[in-house]
C-alpha positions as a printed Julia matrix, in Angstrom:
652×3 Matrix{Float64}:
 58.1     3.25   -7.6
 60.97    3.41   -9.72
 63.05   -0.43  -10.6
 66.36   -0.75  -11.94
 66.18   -2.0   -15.39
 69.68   -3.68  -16.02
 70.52   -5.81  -13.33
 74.35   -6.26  -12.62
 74.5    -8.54   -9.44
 72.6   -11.22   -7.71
 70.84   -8.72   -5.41
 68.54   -7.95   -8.23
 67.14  -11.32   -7.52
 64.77   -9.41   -4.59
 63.27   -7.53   -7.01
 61.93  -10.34   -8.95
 58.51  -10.79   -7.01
 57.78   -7.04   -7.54
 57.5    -7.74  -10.6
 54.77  -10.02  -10.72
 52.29  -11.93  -11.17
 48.58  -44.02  -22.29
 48.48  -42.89  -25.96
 45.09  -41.33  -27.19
 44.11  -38.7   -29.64
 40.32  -38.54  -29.86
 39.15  -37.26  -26.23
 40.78  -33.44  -26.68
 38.28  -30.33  -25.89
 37.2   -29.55  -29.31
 38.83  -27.26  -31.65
 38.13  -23.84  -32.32
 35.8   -24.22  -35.64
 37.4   -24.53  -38.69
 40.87  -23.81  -37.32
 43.18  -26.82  -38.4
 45.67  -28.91  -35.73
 48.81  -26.74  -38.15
 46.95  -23.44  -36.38
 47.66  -21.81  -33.14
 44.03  -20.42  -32.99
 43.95  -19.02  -29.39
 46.18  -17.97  -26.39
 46.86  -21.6   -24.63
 46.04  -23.78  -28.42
 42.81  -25.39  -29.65
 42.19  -26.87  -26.04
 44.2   -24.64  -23.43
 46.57  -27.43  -22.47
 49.49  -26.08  -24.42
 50.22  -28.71  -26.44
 50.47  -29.09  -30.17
 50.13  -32.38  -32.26
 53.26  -31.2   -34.49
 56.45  -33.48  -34.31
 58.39  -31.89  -36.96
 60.46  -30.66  -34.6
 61.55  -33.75  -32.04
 64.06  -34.36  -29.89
 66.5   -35.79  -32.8
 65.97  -32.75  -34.57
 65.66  -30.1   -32.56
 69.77  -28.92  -32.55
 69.17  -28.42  -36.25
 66.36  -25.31  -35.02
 67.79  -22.03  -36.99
 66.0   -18.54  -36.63
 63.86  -18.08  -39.8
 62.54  -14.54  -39.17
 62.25  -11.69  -36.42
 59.99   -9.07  -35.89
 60.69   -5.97  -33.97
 57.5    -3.4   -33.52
 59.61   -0.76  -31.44
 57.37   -0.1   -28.92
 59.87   -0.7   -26.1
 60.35    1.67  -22.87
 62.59    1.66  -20.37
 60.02    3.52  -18.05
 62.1     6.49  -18.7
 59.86    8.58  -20.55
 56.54    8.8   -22.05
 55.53    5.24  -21.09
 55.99    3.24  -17.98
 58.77    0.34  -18.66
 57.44   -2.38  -20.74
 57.25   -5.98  -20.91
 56.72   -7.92  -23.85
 54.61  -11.11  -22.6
 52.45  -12.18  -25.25
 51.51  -15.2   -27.15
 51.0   -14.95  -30.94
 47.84  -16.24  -32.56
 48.28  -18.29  -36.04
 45.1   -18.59  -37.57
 43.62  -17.38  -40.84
 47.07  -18.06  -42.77
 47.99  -14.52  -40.54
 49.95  -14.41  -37.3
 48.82  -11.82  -34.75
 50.07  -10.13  -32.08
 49.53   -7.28  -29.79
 52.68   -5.24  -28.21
 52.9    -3.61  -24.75
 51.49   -0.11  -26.78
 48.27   -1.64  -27.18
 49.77   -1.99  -31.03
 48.21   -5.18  -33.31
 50.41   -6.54  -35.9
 49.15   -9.1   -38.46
 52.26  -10.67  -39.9
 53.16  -13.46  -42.86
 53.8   -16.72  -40.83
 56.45  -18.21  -43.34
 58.62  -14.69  -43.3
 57.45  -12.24  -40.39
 56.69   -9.65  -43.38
 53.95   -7.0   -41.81
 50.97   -6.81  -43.38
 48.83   -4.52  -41.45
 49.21   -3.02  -38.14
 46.84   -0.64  -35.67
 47.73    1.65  -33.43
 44.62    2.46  -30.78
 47.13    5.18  -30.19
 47.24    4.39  -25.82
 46.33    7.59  -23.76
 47.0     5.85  -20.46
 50.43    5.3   -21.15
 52.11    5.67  -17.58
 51.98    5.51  -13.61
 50.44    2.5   -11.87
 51.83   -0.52   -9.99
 52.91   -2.89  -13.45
 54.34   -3.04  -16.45
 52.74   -1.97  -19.8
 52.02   -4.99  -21.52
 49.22   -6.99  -23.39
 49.74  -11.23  -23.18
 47.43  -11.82  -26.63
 44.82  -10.92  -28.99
 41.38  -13.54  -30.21
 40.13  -14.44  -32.95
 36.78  -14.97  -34.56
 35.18  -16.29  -37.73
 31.42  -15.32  -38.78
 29.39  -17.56  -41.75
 28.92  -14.43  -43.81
 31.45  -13.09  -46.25
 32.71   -9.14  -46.41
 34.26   -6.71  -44.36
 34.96   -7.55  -40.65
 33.16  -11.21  -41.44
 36.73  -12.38  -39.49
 37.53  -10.31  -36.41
 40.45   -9.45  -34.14
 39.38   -8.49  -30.75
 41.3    -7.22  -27.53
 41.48   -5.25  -24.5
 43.95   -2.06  -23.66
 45.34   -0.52  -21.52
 42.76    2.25  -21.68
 39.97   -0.45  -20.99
 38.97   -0.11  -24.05
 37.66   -3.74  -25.89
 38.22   -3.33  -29.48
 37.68   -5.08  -32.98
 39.38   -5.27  -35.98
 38.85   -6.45  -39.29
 41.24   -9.71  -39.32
 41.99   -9.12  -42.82
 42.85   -5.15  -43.28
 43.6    -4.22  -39.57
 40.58   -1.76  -40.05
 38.11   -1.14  -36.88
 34.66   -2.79  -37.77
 32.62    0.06  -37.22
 29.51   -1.77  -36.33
 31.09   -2.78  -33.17
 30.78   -0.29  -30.25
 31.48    3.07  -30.97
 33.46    2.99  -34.7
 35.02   -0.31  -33.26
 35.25    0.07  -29.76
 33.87   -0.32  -26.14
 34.38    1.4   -23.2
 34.83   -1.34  -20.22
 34.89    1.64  -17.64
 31.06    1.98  -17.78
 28.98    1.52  -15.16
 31.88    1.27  -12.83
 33.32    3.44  -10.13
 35.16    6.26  -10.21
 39.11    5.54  -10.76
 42.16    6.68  -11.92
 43.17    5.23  -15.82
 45.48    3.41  -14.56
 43.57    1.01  -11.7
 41.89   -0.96  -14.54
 42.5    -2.54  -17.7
 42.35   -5.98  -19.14
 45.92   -7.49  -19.82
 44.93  -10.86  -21.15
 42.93  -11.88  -24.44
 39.27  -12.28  -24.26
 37.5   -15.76  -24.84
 35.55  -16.43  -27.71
 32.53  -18.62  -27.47
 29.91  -18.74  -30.23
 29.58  -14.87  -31.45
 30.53  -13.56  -27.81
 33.92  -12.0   -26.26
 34.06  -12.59  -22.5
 36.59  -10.12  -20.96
 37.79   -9.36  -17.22
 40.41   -7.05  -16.28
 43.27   -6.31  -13.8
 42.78   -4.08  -10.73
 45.57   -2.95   -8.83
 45.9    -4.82   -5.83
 46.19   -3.1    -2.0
 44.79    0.29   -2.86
 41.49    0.18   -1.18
 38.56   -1.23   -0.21
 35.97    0.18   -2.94
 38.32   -0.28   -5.69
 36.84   -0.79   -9.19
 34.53   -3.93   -9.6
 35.62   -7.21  -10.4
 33.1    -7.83  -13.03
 33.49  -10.42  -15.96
 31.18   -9.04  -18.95
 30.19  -10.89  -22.34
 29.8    -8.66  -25.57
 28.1    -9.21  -28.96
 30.92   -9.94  -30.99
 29.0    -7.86  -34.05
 27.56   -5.34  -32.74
 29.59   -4.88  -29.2
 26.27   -4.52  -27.03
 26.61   -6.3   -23.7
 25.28   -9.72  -23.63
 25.37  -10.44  -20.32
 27.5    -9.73  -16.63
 28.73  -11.61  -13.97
 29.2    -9.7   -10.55
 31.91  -12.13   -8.35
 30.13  -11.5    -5.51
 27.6   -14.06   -3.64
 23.62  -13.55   -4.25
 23.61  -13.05   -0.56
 26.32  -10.39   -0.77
 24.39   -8.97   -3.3
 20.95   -8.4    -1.28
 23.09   -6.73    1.77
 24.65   -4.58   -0.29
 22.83   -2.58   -2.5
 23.6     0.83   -3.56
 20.84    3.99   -3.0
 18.79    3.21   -5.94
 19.0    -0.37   -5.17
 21.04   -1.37   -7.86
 23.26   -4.33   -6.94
 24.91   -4.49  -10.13
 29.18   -4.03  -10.04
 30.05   -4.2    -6.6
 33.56   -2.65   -5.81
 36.06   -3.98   -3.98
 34.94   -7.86   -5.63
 37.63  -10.08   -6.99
 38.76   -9.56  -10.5
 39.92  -11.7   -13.22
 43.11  -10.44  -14.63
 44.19  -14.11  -15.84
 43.32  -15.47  -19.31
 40.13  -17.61  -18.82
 38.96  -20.76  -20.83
 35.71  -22.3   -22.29
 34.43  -25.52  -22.55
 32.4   -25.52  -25.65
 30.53  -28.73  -25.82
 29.55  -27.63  -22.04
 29.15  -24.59  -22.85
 31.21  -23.06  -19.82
 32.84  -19.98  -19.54
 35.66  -21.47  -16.68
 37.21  -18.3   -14.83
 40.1   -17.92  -12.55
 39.43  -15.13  -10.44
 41.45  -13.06   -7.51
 41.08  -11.56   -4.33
 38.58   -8.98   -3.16
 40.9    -5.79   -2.57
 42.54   -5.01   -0.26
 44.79   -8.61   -0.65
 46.33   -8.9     2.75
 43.85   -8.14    5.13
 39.75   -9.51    4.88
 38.27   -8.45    8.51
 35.55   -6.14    6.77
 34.88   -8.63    3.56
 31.46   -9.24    5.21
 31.89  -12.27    2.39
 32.78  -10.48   -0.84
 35.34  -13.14   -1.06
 32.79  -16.27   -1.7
 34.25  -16.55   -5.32
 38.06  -15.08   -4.65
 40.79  -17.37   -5.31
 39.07  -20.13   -7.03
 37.98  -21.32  -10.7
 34.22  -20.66  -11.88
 32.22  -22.3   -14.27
 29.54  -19.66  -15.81
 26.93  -20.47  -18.5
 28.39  -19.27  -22.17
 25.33  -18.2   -22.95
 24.11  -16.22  -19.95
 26.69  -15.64  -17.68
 24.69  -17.2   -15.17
 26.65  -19.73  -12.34
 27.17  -22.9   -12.48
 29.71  -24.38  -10.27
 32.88  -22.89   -8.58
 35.94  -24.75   -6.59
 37.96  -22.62   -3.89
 41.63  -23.08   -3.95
 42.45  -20.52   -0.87
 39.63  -19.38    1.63
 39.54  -15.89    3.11
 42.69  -15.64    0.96
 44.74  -13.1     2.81
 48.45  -14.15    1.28
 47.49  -12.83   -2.47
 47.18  -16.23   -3.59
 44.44  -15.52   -6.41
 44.22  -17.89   -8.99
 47.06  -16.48  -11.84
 46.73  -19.36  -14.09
 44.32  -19.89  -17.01
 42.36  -23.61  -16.09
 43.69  -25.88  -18.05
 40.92  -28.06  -20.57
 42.03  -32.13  -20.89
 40.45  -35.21  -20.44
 42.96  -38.68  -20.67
 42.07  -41.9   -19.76
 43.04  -43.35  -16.72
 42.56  -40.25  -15.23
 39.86  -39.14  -12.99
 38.11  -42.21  -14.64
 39.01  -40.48  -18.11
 36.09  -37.55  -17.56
 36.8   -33.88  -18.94
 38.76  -32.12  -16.57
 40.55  -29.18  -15.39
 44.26  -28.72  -14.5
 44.43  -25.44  -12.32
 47.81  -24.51  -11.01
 47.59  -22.34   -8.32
 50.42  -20.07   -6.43
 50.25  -22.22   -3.57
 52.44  -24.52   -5.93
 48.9   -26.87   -5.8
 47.34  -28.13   -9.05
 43.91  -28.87   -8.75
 42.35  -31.64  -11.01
 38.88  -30.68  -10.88
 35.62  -32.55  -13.0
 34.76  -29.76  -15.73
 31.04  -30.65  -15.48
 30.94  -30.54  -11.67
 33.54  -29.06  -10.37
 34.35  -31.76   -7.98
 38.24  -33.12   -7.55
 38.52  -36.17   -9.52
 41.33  -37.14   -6.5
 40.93  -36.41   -2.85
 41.24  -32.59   -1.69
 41.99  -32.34    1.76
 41.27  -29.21    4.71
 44.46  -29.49    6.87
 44.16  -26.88    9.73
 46.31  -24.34    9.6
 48.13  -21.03   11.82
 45.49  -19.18   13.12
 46.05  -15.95   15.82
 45.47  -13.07   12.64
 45.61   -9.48   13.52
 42.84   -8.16   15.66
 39.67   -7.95   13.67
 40.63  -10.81   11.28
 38.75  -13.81   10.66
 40.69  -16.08    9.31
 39.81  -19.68    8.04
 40.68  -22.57   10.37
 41.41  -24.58    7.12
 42.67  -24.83    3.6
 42.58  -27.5     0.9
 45.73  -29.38   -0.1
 45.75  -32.12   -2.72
 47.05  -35.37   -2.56
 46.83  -36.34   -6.28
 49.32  -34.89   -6.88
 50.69  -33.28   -3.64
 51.83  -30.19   -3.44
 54.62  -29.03   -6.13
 55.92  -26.43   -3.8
 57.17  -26.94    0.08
 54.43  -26.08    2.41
 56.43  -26.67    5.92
 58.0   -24.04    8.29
 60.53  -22.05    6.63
 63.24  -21.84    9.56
 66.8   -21.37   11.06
 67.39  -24.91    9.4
 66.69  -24.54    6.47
 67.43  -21.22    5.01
 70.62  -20.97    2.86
 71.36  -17.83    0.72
 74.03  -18.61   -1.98
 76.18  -22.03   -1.11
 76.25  -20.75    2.5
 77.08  -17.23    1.46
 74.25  -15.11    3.67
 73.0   -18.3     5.47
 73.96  -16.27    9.36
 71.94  -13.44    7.81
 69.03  -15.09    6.71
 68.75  -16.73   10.12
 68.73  -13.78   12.12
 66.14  -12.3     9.72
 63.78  -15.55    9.95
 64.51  -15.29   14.21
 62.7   -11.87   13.77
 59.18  -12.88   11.91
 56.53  -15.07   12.43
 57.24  -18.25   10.27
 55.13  -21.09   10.42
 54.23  -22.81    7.39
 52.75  -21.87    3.54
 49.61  -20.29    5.74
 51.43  -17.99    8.0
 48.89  -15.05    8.64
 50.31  -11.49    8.04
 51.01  -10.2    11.94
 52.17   -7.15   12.9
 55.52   -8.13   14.05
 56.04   -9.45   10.09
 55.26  -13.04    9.05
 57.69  -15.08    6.2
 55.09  -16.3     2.99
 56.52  -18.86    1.04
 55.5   -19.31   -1.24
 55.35  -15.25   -1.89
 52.63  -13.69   -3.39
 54.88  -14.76   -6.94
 54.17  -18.28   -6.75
 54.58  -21.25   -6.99
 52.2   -21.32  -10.59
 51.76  -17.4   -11.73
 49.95  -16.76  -15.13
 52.35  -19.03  -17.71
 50.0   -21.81  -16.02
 50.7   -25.56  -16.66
 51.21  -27.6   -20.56
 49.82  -31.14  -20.87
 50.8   -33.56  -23.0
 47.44  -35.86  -23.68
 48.94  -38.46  -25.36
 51.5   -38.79  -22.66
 49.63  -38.03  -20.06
 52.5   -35.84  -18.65
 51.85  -32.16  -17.32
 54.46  -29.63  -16.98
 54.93  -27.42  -14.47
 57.37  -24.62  -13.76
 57.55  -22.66  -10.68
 59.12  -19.61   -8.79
 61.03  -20.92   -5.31
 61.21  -17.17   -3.12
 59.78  -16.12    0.11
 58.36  -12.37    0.91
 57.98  -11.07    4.8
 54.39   -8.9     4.73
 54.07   -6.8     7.93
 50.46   -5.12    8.27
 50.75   -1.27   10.32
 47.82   -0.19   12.42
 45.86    2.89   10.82
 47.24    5.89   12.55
 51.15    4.42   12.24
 50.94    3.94    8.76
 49.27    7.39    8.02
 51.18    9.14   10.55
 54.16    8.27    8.36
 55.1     9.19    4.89
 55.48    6.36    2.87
 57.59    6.2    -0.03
 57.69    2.29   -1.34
 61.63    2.56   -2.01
 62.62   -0.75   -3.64
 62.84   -3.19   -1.58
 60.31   -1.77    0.07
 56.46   -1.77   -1.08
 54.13   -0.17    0.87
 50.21   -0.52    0.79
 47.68    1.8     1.86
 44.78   -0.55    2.14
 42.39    2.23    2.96
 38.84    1.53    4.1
 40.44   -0.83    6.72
 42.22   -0.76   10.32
 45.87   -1.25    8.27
 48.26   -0.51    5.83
 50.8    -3.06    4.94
 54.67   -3.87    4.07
 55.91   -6.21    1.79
 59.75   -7.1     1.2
 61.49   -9.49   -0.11
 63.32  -12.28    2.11
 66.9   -12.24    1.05
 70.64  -12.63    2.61
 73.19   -9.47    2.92
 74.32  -10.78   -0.59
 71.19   -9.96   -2.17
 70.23  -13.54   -2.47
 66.86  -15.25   -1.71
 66.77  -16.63    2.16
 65.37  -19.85    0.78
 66.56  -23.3    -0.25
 67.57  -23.61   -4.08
 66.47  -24.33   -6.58
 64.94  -21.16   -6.13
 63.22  -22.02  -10.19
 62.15  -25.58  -10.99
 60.5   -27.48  -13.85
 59.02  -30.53  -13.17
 57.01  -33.24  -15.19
 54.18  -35.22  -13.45
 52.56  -38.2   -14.36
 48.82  -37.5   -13.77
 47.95  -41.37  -14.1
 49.86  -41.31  -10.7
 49.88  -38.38   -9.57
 53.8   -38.33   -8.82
 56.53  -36.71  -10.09
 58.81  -38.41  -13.15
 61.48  -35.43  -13.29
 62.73  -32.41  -11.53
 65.33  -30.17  -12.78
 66.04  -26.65  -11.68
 65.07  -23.95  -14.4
 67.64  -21.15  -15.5
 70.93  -20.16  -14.3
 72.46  -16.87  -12.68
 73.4   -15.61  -15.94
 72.03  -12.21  -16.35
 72.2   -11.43  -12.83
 75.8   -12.08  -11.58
 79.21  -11.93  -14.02
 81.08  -14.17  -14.6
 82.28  -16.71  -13.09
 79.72  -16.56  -10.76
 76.97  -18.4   -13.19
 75.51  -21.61  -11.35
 72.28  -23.46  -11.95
 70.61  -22.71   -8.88
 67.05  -22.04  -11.12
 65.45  -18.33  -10.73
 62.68  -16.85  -10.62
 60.6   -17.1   -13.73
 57.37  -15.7   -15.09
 55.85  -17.26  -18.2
 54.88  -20.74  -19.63
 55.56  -23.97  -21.45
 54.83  -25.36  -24.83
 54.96  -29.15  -24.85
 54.55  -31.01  -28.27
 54.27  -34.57  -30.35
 57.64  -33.92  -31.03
 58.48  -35.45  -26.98
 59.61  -32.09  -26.32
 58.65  -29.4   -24.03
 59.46  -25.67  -24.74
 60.26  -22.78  -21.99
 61.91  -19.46  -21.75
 60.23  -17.85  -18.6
 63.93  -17.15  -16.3
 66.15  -14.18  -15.85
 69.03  -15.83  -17.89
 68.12  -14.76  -21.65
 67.49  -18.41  -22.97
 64.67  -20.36  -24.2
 65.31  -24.1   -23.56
 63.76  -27.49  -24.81
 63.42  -30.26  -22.69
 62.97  -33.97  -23.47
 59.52  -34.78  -22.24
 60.0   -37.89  -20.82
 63.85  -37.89  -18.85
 63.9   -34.31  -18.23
 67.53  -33.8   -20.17
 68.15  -29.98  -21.68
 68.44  -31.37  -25.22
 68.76  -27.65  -26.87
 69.04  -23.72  -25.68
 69.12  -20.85  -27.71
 70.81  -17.51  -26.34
 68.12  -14.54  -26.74
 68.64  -11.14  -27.0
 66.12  -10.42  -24.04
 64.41  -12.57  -21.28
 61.51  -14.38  -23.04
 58.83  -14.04  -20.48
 56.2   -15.24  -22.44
 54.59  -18.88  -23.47
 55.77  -20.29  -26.68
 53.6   -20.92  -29.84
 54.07  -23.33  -32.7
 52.23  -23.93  -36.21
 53.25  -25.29  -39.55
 52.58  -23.59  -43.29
 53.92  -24.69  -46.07
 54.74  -28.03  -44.76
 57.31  -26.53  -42.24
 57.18  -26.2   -38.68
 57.66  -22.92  -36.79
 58.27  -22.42  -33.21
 57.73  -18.71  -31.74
 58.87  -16.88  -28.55
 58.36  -13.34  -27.59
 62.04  -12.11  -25.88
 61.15   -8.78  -24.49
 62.16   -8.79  -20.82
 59.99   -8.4   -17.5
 61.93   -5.86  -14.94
 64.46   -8.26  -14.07
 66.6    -7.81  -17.79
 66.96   -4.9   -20.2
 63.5    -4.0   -21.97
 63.11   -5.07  -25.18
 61.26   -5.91  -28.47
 61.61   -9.3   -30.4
 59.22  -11.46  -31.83
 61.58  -14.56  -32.98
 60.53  -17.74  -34.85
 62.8   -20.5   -35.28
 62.76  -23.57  -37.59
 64.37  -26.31  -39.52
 66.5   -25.81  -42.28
 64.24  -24.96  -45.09
């Protein structure tokens, strides 16, 4: 389905949810080995919580921040050609005195921190370079250390687009050849047939001891047997598989075997496209997984979706279950758990035991014991809208928290409160709402069309949450739009040609009684249906569980001339960075702008104009005795395409 690229007016603003998805210092998860607190050794930092002990950079001297280098890879496409359109969304690494990246051609640059100079790159030279639902990108590359000294003793290691898992000497860029096949392995194995472009990991792979754990994206809403959800380990030397983890239920697993009586890989299970974290001293793999497909209809799960939408703890070591927590259940909305879990432990919360932050796109954040799984605060099953499409079976309840409540409105979404743009659209948007079932954030999809807001977008997508330890202050930002999903019996939808036009997405679910159509829920201006801020950032005290600031996030720059710029907040897709410094970092929004925020009142103490969107998480590190703060600016469907890896810092 072809997207416009270059937005001009505030209708582009429908198109955004197509294009997704007290003081302390001595209780953090541990460190990466050897890596030092100057280091950015892995996607979210040492501990997953985004933050970074470096104050260098504060909020007196921030406005001083100056580019010091830029690096542009040119592997940029407007979808136009060769590739599909791109979207550069990854977070550097800064480890071994190198920084690394990976672009949205599957590319690996190693770079000099204090200049951006290149000193190696590889090119894994992408065969599956277009078609599919989403854009080309890759969000990171990991890193790991051996004892021994010599060739490919330090390894970069990462997934592509041709679901391919691959290691590189961290020194040289060159494969390691005793890994895999001359450096790489095939993740397609001992799965079902597909086409190239159904599977692929987009996130980094976790490193724990001398193992990569990987998962992998599957396009949503195709079909029932779609490719497996599995999460698989591999011998970080040699490549061999160390061990596999099916997310489907033992249970599952002895009713559905195939004809040999294998009941390894099942299709159609929940995947786990979102970066996942470990726990070393617990030695847990924790993993945010998705739906079973198809997303918006579960009548013929038959319980494949025991483990969808939720957070698992595995065994490092074995891949072998430990606990799991279930933030939607029979999730039938696309709610699956975006975010990577969030590692922190703080005193005077949750009785000070190690913990889990895990946003959802429900707009809930879970605060879950890491040993147990258990919610350190109250979690509780509200019934909600039942009356699903024939053959349905939906649950009578979901889980809401209370500590803290729900970041994101949950109530009915009605004639009195939609807007559009300062009344602009507001008649429109309440003849649309008078058409569709509307009933709160559980709505079932219906056949006459049912409103989901939060959309399928969030709330929390994959930029997750940043906590500040010391503070004990979490940041959170969050998309504000609604979607209307409409399932179509069987013979209707097939009887039909159906050609997804934008704003139209269309779903052929096979293997079940329904197809499905999605679309946004917007005003005759193009504008989103719901109350504004339709972006937000917001700061919660996790002590208390409330909120100590709200502010919306971004402006209609970018997507309406001039004069018509106002700070409603937008859409956004990406994370924060919070640091010692009392600031917190974000680009994320459809205006080109990365912004810092003072930590504690909320105030925009400093933006820099980009020359793309940054939808990506920040970074920072020191060398040298200077602090460096990187962003990615490379655009995500909603702004021009782009390619620029940009590190500021202070006046040298």
């Amino acid at each position: 389905m072809k997207k416009p690229r270059s937005p001009a007016s505030l209708a582009c603003l429908a198109l955004i949810y197509v294009l997704l998805s007290g003081c302390w210092a001595n209780n953090n998860p541990e460190p990466l080995p050897d890596v030092a607190d100057t280091d950015w050794p892995a996607y979210g930092g040492s501990g997953t919580d985004r933050f970074s002990p470096l104050s260098e950079i504060n909020v007196d001297t921030v406005k001083e921040l100056e580019i010091a280098w830029r690096h542009d890879s040119g592997d940029v496409s407007t979808g136009e050609g060769e590739w599909s359109f791109t979207s550069l969304q990854v977070t550097p690494i800064a480890v071994n005195n190198a920084l690394y990246y990976c672009t949205p051609f599957g590319r690996v640059f190693a770079l000099d921190p204090q200049t951006g100079e290149e000193r190696w790159v590889f090119d894994p030279q992408i065969k599956n370079t277009s078609g599919g639902y989403y854009p080309a990108l890759c969000r990171g590359v990991s890193y790991w250390e051996g004892s021994s000294q010599g060739s490919c003793s330090k390894r970069i290691v990462y997934g592509t687009r041709d679901a391919e898992l691959i290691a590189l000497d961290a020194d040289t860029g060159l494969p390691c050849q005793d890994f895999g096949d001359s450096g790489r392995v095939a993740l397609r194995e001992q799965l079902s047939e597909h086409d190239s472009w159904e599977y692929y990991p987009t996130s980094p792979p976790v490193i724990v001891d001398d193992k990569a754990v990987i998962g992998a994206l599957v396009v949503d809403n195709l079909r029932t047997d779609a490719p497996s959800g599995v999460v698989r380990a591999f011998d970080i030397r040699s490549g061999k598989l160390a061990w596999a983890w099916d997310p489907v239920s033992e249970d599952y697993k002895a009713r559905h075997r195939d004809e040999n009586g294998n009941t390894r890989y099942h299709q159609g299970s929940p995947n786990v496209w979102a970066p996942m974290s470990v726990d070393r001293k617990l030695n847990l793999v924790l993993v945010p997984t998705g739906n079973p497909s198809p997303d918006l209809y579960g009548g013929e799960r038959d319980g494949i979706d025991e483990y969808g939408s939720s957070v698992v703890a595995l065994d490092a070591s074995t891949g072998s279950y430990r606990w799991h927590f279930q933030t939607v259940h029979h999730d039938v909305w696309d709610f699956d758990v975006a975010a990577q879990p969030t590692l922190f432990q703080i005193p005077g919360v949750g009785q000070g035991r190690p913990a889990i932050a895990q946003g959802t796109k429900t707009g809930m954040v879970f605060l879950l014991d890491r040993e147990t799984g258990k919610p350190l605060y109250p979690v509780e099953e509200k019934p909600v809208p039942q009356n699903g499409v024939p053959g349905e079976k939906l649950s009578p309840t979901q889980p809401f928290t209370t500590h803290p409540k729900p970041l994101h409105f949950t109530g009915v979404l009605d004639e009195d409160n939609v807007e559009g743009l300062f009344g602009f659209g507001k008649r429109a948007c309440q003849k649309l709402i008078r058409q569709y079932r509307s009933e709160g954030i559980f709505t079932p999809p219906s056949l006459e069309g049912s409103v989901l807001y939060p959309a399928n977008i969030g709330g929390i997508n994959w930029g997750s949450v940043a906590i500040n330890p010391e503070a004990g202050l979490m940041f959170v930002n969050q998309m504000h739009f609604a979607t209307v999903v409409k399932l179509i019996p069987r013979d209707e939808y097939d009887a039909e040609p159906r050609d997804g036009v934008y704003p139209l997405e269309y779903f052929p679910m096979k293997g079940t009684a329904y197809g499905a159509l999605r679309t946004p829920l917007v005003s005759n201006w193009g504008t989103p249906c719901v109350p504004k801020p339709w972006g937000s950032f917001t700061a919660v005290d996790l002590k208390t569980g409330d909120i100590k600031w709200q502010v919306p996030l971004g402006t209609t720059r970018d997507l309406a001339p001039f004069p018509f710029w106002f700070n409603t907040g937008v859409p956004n897709a990406g994370g924060s960075l919070a640091t010692a410094g009392g600031l917190v970092f974000i680009g994320a929004t459809t205006d080109r702008y990365l912004r810092a925020f003072d930590q504690h009142t909320g105030d925009e103490v400093w933006r820099q104009r980009l020359p793309f969107t940054a939808n990506a998480t920040p970074m920072t590190y020191s060398i040298g005795g200077r602090q460096y703060l990187v962003v990615a600016a490379g655009g995500h469907g909603w702004s021009e395409p782009g390619d620029a890896l940009i590190a500021f810092a202070l006046p040298d």
